[in-house]
C-alpha angles and dihedrals in degrees: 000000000000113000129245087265096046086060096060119102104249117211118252116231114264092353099162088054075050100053093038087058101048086051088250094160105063095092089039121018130198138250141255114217103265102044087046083057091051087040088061105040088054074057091052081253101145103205138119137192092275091055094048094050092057092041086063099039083051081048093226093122135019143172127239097254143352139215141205135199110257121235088226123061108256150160115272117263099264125213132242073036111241118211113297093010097090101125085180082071088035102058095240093101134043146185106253097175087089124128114246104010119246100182128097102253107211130218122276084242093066109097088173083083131048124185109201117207141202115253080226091058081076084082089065095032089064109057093048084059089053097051095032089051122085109218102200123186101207095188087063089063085042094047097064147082103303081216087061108087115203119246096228086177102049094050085051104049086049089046085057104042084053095051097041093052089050090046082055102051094040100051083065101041105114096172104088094030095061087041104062092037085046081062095040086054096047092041098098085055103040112012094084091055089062097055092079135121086204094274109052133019128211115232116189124239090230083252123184127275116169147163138181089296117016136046123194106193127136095160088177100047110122121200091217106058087047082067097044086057103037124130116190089192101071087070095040080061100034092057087027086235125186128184087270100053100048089049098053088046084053103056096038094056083045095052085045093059099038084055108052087036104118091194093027088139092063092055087107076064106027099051085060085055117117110264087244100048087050093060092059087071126123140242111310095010093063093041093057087048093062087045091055087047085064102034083051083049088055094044100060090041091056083048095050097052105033104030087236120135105213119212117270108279096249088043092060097091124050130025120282115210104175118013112222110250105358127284088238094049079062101069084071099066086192089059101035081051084050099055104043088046082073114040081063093044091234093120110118083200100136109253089217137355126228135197125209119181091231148337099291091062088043094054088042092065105041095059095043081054092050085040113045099019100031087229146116104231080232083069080065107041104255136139127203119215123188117209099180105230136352089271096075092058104038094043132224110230110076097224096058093024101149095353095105093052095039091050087049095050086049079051094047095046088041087064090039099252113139118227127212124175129204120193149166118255095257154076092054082309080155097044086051090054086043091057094052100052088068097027103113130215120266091199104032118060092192104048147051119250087247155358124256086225096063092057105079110192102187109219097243114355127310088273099049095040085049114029136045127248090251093043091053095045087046085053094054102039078055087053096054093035094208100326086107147343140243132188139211090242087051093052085041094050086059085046086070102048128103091253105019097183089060092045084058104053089049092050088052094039087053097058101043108021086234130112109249111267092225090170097060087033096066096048088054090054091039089049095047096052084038080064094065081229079118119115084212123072111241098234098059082062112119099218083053093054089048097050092046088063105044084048089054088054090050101044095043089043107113116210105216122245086193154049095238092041082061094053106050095045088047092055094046116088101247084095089042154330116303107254100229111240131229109234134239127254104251087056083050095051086047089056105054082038094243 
């Protein structure tokens, strides 16, 4: 078995002059000085170009490559390099990964030179911070016996001797610096894949970034042929990986991450964010989001040369004893979305559906929801159709009559929506509650598509059912302030017919020459029972009744995290009626006593 040291990435001899060459540096480019230092602070990196510079002098920390102005005038050294523009051969342009260095290393103040760096190269950056910055509690020196000096010197001198042990054991530390230029040389492969919100990925146009010395520009690369020609085993022999090696640097790049995530618990959610809204994250945040990029980068190469599919990044530490949802659900993003939507409650899936015959009962709920509840019915869940008349759900032709709206209830149930419907005792509305009771699923083998209880048939209409006779004229003679009059026989009169809401309208329509304004009708007659003038008492109210109801089976209605969640609700008779099942043989057998 390979020891703890032979599975740690070694560092190829001049590899950025290595990546610059094999144009590594199109997907993800790299950095000047000063944008790497911005690069960093937006990460909670404190550092700044002084700082860098004696990193590097220290030789602590180094770009990839530096660069330095010729004394002659010519062209920038282009990237990918194009034939006679290779400032490496020139002189202009030199390795700086080695160990030791063996470079001058200038002062920040030149501007004549200029070192780019890899936005991976942040995993072996931050560390260094954390041994090379004194960290001093100065309460601890005011909280003491004022006889006691302080010996400034001797905490010094101990300050020093622990920085310079650690100087020495770092200058030499190849681990972290292989690790962050292996995923810079991999990133035109790699790096577009990570740039994904689970759906889509983004792949760069290969478009120009330039400075004074350098340009980076390939305007006809195309990702896809990078693929096409990609061969995962020039790196395997470049870092002299093993199986080993890749999957150490893997999980120590995944436990980094992890570690720094401030919000490493929501990446189920924020791996579905958009690329750009991701990028509008803070500090550490951010910084942990540029760590995954490259953890995601190793993970598809170890993929690609071993056949191996490595646990998700934020999966690597700790045991996991149920994956939520299931690591097949996952393969249908849609689904996996879906899922994880709901475990966070973030999932705008209505609750429950309901369906009102036209505006005015629209308009009817939903301020008796504002009013009573102090609530919208969206709060809830809920989602109001209308389906402008009884007609639309009952049907028209005999042949389909109540199969569209059935078959959108099943669809309905099948997504774990509820379904309610409220109609008007007409146009075969019963029929319609008839049919249900024996519809069965489609997509459900064990249950009905519905329940009869979900399907509310008022006795009469929503007014009738709701209102008297005198509040209902009272509503309408508000409507029509003195221009006419209506009275309670009247109202009553269009109670008896055979449709009494159409009887209404035409009552109303004969004394004013107007259609009946149901919609503000019906506010007038909800605001006046809202008021508590009522003689009855609100909650006796059947609409209230109806919609408590239909409030309880939203609320109570949870949506599944998991495959197995969905199943199971799917097969209980909240949805529908239970189907009842033949049985076996051997129950049958149990049962004779046989």
């Amino acid at each position: 078995m390979p020891t703890k040291a032979n599975n740690l990435l070694i560092l190829p001899v001049d590899i950025g002059k290595a990546i610059v060459e094999a144009g590594a540096v199109i997907a993800c480019p790299l950095l000047g000085t000063e944008k790497f230092v911005d690069f960093c602070r937006k990460r909670d990196l404190s550092i700044n170009r002084e700082r860098l510079v004696r990193l590097e002098r220290l030789g602590l920390f180094a770009p990839v490559f530096r660069v330095r102005t010729p004394e002659e005038d010519t062209p920038p050294f282009h990237i990918p390099i194009r034939e006679g523009n290779n400032w490496f051969d020139k002189g202009w342009a030199w390795d700086t990964t080695g160990i030791p260095s063996d470079y001058k290393v200038p002062d920040h103040k030149n501007r004549e030179e200029e070192g780019y760096y890899s936005i991976f190269q942040i995993d072996w950056l931050e560390p260094i911070l954390q041994d090379m910055t004194l960290s001093v509690q100065l309460d601890s020196y005011l909280d003491r016996n004022k006889e006691e000096d302080i010996d400034w010197h001797k905490n010094g001198v101990c300050w020093m001797q622990h920085a310079e042990a650690l100087l020495e054991s770092s200058r030499t530390h190849e681990y972290r610096r292989s690790l962050a230029l292996l995923c810079q040389f991999i990133s035109n492969r790699y790096y577009p894949k990570t740039q994904t919100d689970q759906r889509t990925i983004r792949v760069s146009k290969g478009l120009l970034s330039a400075d004074q010395w350098i340009t980076i520009s390939k305007l006809d690369w195309d990702w896809h042929e990078e693929v096409r020609n990609w061969d995962p085993r020039i790196a395997e022999h470049l870092f002299e990986l093993t199986p080993e090696k890749l999957r150490h640097a893997f999980q120590g790049l995944a436990v980094s991450q992890e570690f720094f995530d401030p919000i490493a618990q929501w990446y189920p959610l924020t791996q579905f964010v958009s690329v750009n809204e991701r990028k509008n994250l803070k500090g550490m945040a951010l910084r942990a989001e540029t760590l995954r990029t490259g953890t995601h980068m190793l993970r598809l190469l170890y993929r690609d040369l071993y056949g191996e599919e490595l646990p998700h990044p934020n999966e690597v530490t700790g045991t996991i004893i149920h994956h939520i949802p299931e690591l097949e659900v996952r393969q249908d993003t849609r689904r996996y979305l879906e899922f994880v939507a709901n475990r966070f409650g973030v999932n705008p899936q209505p609750k429950l559906v309901l369906f009102v015959e036209g505006e005015s009962e629209d308009a009817a709920v939903k301020k008796i929801f504002e009013g009573y509840w102090g609530c919208h019915p969206g709060i809830l869940g809920i989602e109001i159709i209308i389906l402008g008349g009884v007609g639309t759900a009952t049907g028209t032709k005999r042949e389909d009559r109540f199969q569209a709206i059935l078959r959108l209830i099943d669809y309905l149930h099948h997504h774990q929506t509820f379904t309610f419907l409220v109609l008007d005792n007409e146009n075969r509305a019963t029929k319609l509650r008839e049919r249900a009771q024996e519809a069965k699923s489609r997509h459900s083998d064990q249950r009905y598509v519905t329940r009869p209880e979900y399907i509310h048939i008022w006795n009469d209409s929503f007014e009738f059912d709701n209102f008297s006779p005198d509040e209902i004229a009272a509503a309408m003679n508000e409507l029509v302030q003195d221009r006419a009059h209506f009275s309670s026989t009247e109202v009553a009169n269009c109670k008896n017919a055979e449709n009494p809401g159409r009887e209404l309208e035409k009552l109303y329509r004969g004394k004013t020459n107007y259609d009946l304004p149901k919609v503000r009708l019906n506010e007038i007659m909800i605001e006046h029972i809202l008021s508590g003038n009522s003689h009855q008492e609100i909650e006796d109210r059947p609409i209230i009744k109806v919609l408590k109801q239909i409030a309880d089976l939203a609320v109570r209605n949870p949506l599944p995290t998991t495959n197995k969640s969905w199943k199971i609700n799917q097969s209980s008779e909240y949805l529908g009626g239970l189907i009842p099942q033949p049985l076996s043989v051997e129950t049958r057998k149990k049962g004779e006593g046989i």
